[in-house]
Short mmCIF file of the C-alpha atoms (twelve columns), coordinates in Angstrom:
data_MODEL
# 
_entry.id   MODEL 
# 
loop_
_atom_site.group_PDB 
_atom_site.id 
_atom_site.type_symbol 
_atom_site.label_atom_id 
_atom_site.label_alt_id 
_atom_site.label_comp_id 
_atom_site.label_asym_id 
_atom_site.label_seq_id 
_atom_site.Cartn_x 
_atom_site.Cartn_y 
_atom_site.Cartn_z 
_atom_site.pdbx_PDB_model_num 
ATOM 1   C CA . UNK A 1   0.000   0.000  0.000  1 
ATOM 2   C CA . UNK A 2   1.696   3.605  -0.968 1 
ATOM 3   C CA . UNK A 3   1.377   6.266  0.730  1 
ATOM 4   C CA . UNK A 4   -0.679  7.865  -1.678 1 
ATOM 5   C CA . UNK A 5   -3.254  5.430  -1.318 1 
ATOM 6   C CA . UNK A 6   -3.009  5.547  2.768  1 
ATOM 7   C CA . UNK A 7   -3.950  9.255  1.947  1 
ATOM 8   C CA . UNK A 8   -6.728  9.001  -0.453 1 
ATOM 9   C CA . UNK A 9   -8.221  6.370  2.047  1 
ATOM 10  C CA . UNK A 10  -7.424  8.548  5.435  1 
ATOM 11  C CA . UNK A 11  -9.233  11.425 3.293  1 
ATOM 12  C CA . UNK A 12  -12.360 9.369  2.077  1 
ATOM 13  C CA . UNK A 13  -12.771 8.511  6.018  1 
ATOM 14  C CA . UNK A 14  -13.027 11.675 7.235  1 
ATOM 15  C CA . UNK A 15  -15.135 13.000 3.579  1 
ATOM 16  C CA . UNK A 16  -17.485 10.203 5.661  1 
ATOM 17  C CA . UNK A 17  -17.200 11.639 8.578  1 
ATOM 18  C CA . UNK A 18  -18.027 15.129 7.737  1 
ATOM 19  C CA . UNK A 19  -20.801 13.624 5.608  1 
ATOM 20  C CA . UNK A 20  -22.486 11.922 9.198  1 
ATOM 21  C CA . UNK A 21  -22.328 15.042 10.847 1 
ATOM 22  C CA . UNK A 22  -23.293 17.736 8.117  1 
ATOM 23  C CA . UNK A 23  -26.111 15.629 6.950  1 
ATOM 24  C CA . UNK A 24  -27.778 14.946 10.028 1 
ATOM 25  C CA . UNK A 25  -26.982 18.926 11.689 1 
ATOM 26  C CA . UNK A 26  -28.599 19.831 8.754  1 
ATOM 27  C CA . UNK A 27  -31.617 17.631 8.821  1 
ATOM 28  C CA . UNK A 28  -32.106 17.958 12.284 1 
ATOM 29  C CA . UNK A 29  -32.493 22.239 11.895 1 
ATOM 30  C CA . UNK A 30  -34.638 21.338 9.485  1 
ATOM 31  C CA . UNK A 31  -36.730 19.124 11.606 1 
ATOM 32  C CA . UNK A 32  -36.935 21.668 14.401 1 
ATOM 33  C CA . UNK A 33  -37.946 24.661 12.098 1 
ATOM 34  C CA . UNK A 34  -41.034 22.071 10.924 1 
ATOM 35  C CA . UNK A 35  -41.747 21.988 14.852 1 
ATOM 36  C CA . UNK A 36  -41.044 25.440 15.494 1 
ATOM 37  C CA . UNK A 37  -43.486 26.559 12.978 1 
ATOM 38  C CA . UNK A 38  -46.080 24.453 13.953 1 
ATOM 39  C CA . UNK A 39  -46.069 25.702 17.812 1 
ATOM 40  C CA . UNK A 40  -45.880 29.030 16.878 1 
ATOM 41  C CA . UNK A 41  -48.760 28.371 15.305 1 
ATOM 42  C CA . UNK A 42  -50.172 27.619 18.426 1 
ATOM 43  C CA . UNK A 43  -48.913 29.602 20.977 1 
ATOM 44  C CA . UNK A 44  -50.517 32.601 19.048 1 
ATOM 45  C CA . UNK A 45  -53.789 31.456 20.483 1 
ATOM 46  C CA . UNK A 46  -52.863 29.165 23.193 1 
ATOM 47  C CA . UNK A 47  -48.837 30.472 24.908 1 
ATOM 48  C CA . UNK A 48  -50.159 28.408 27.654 1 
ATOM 49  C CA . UNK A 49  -49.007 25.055 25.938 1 
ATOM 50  C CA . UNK A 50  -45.516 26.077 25.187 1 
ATOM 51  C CA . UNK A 51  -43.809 23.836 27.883 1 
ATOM 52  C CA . UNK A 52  -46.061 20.577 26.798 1 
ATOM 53  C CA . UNK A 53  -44.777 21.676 23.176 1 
ATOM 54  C CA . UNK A 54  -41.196 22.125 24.155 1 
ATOM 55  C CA . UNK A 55  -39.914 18.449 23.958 1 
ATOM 56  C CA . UNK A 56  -41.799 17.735 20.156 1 
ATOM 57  C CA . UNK A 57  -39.938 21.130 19.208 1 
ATOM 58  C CA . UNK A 58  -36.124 19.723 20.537 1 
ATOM 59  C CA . UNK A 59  -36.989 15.893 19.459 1 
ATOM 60  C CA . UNK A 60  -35.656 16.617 15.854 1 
ATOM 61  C CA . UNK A 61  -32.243 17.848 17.168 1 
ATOM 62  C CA . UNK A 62  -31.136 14.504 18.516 1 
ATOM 63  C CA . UNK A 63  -29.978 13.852 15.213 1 
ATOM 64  C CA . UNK A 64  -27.895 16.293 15.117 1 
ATOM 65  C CA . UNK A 65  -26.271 14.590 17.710 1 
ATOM 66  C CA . UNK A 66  -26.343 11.220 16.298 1 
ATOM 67  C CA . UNK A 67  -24.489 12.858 13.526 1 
ATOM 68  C CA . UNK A 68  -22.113 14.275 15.852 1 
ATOM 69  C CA . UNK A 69  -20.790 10.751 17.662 1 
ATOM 70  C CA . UNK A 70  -20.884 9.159  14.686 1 
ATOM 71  C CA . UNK A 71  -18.174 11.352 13.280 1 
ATOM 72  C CA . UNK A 72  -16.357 12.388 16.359 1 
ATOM 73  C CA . UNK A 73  -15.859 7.954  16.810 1 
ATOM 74  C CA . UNK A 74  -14.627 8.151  13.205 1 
ATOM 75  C CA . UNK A 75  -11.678 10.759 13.786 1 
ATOM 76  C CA . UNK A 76  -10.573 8.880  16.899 1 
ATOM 77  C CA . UNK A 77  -10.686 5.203  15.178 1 
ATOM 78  C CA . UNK A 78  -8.668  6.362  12.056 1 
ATOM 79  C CA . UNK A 79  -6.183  8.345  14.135 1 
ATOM 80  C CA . UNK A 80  -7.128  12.271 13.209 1 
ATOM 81  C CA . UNK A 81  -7.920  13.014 16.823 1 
ATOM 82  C CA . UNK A 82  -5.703  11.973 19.765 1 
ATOM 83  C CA . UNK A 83  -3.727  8.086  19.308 1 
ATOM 84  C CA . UNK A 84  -2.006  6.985  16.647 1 
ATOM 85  C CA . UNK A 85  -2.455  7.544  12.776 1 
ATOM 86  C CA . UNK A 86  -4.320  4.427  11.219 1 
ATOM 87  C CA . UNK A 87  -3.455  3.054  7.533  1 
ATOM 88  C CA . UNK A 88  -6.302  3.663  6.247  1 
ATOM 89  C CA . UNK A 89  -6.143  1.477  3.055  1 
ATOM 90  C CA . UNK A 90  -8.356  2.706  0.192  1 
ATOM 91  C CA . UNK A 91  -11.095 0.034  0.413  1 
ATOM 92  C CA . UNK A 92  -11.345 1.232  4.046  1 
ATOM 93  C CA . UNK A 93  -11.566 4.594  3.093  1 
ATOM 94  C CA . UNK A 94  -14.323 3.799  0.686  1 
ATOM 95  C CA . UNK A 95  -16.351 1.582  3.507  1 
ATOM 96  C CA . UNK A 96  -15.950 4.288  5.955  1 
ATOM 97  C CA . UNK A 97  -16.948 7.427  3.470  1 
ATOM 98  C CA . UNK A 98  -19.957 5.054  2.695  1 
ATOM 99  C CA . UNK A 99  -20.651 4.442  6.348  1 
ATOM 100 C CA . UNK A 100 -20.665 8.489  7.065  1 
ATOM 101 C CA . UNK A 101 -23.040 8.953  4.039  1 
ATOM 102 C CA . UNK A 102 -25.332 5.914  4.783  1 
ATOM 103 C CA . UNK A 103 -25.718 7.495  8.073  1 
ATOM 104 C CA . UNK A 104 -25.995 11.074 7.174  1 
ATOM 105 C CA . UNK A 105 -28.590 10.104 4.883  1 
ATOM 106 C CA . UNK A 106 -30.415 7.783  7.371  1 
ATOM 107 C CA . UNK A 107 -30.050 11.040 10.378 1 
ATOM 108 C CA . UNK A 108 -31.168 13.426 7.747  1 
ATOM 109 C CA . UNK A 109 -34.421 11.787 6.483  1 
ATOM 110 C CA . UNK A 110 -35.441 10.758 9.896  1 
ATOM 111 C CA . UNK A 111 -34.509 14.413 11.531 1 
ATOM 112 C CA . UNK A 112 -37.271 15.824 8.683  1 
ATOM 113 C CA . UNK A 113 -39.573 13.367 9.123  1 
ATOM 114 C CA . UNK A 114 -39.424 12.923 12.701 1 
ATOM 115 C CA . UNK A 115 -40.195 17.210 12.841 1 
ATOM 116 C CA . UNK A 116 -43.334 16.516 10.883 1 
ATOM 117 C CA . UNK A 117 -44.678 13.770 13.285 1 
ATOM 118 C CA . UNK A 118 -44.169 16.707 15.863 1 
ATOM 119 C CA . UNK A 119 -46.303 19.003 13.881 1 
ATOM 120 C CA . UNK A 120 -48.379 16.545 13.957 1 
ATOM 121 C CA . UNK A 121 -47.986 16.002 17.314 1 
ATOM 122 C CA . UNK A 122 -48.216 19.889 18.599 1 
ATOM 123 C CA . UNK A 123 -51.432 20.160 16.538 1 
ATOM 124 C CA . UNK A 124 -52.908 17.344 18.584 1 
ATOM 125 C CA . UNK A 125 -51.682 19.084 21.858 1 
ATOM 126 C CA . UNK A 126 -53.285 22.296 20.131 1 
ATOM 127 C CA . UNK A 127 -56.759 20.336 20.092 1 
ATOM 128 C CA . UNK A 128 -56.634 18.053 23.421 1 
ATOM 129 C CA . UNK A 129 -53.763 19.540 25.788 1 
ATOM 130 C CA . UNK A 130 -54.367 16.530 27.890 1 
ATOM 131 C CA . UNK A 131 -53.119 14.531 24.965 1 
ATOM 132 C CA . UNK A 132 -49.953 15.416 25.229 1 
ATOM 133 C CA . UNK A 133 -48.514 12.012 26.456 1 
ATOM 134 C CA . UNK A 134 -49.730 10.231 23.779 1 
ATOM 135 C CA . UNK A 135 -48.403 12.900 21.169 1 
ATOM 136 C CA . UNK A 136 -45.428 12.656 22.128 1 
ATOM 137 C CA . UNK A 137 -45.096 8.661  20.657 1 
ATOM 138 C CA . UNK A 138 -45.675 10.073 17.059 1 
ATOM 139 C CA . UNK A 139 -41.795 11.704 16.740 1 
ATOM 140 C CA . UNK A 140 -40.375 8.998  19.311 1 
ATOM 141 C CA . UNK A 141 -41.353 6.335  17.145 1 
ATOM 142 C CA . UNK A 142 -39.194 8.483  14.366 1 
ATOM 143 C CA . UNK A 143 -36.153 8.219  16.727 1 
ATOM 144 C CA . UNK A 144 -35.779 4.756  16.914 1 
ATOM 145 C CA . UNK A 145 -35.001 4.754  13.581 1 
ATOM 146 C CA . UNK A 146 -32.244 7.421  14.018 1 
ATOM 147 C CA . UNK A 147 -31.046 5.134  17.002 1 
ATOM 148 C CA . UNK A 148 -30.573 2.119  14.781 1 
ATOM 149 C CA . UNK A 149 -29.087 3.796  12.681 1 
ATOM 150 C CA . UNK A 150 -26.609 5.076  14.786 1 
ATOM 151 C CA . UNK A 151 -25.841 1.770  16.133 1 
ATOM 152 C CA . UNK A 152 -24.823 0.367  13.080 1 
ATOM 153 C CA . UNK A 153 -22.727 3.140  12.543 1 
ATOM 154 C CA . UNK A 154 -21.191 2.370  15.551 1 
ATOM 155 C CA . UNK A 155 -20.657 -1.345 14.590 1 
ATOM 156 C CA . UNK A 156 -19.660 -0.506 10.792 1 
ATOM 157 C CA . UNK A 157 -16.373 2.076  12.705 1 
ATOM 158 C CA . UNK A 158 -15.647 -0.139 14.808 1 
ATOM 159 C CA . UNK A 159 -15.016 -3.262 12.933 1 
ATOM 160 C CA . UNK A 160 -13.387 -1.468 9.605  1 
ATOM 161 C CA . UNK A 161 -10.986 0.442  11.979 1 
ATOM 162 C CA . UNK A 162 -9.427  -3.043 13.587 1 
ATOM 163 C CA . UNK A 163 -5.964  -2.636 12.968 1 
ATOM 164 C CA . UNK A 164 -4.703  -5.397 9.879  1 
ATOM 165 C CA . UNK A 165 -1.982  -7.830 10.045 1 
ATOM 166 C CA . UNK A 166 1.314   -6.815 8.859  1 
ATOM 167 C CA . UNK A 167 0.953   -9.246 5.520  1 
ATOM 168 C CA . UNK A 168 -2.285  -7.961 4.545  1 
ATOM 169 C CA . UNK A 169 -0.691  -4.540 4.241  1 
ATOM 170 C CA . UNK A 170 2.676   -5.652 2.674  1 
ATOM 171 C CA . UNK A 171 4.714   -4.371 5.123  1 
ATOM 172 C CA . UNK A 172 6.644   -6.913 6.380  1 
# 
């Protein structure tokens, strides 16, 4: 492996890793603004109902977050924060940059969609304040797809960033 190709691979890792996080920041403001809109909305008639509102509006931000480990774990497992430098080869590279966009796209999607069900859920709470409990379930059932997501992230890093033996890498 040259170290041209260590490069291209360290490189395509952390293209993957600012992939996780810009994706899913970005699709989580976007799922918040859907919420935001939709209690403010509300709170022209009703300001009372902000605080059972307030958790529906923040839901879409966790993944954001998600996002954020996911690439944060990356730069630590290939060496570009703290420990030392990985050789990344270029098939890793390409796993990894495909591991940052799957889950980018995955946080993304489910940030957007998970601010809708809180629309949905604030314009239930808007109707029935007492049903705020039960709206609530409409954007967590949206996060456990974020979750998942993230956990196979998670796996993904963690098993393509085991360090390879010495013949494998022809460097014996």
């Amino acid at each position: 492996m040259t170290p041209e190709l260590i490069e291209v691979g360290r490189g395509l890792a952390y293209a993957g890793a600012g992939l996780a996080f810009g994706l899913a920041g970005s699709g989580s403001a976007w799922g918040i603004a859907i919420a935001s809109h939709q209690a403010a909305g509300v709170m022209r008639e009703k300001p009372e109902l902000f605080g059972r509102m307030l958790v529906m509006i923040a839901l879409p931000g966790t993944q954001g977050f998600y996002g954020f480990i996911a690439a944060i774990l990356m730069m630590t497992q290939t060496g570009l924060i703290g420990g030392s430098v990985l050789k990344i080869s270029l098939g890793t590279g390409i796993a990894l940059f495909g591991v940052g966009l799957g889950c980018g796209i995955a946080q993304f999607v489910s940030a957007i969609n998970q601010g809708n069900a809180s629309a949905a859920g604030i314009s239930l709470v808007a109707r029935r304040p007492e049903a705020a409990g039960r709206a609530i379930l409409f954007p967590a059932f949206v996060e456990t797809y974020a979750v998942v997501a993230l956990l196979a992230t998670i796996l993904f890093i963690t098993f393509l960033t085991q360090p390879l033996p010495l013949e494998y890498l022809n460097l014996q």
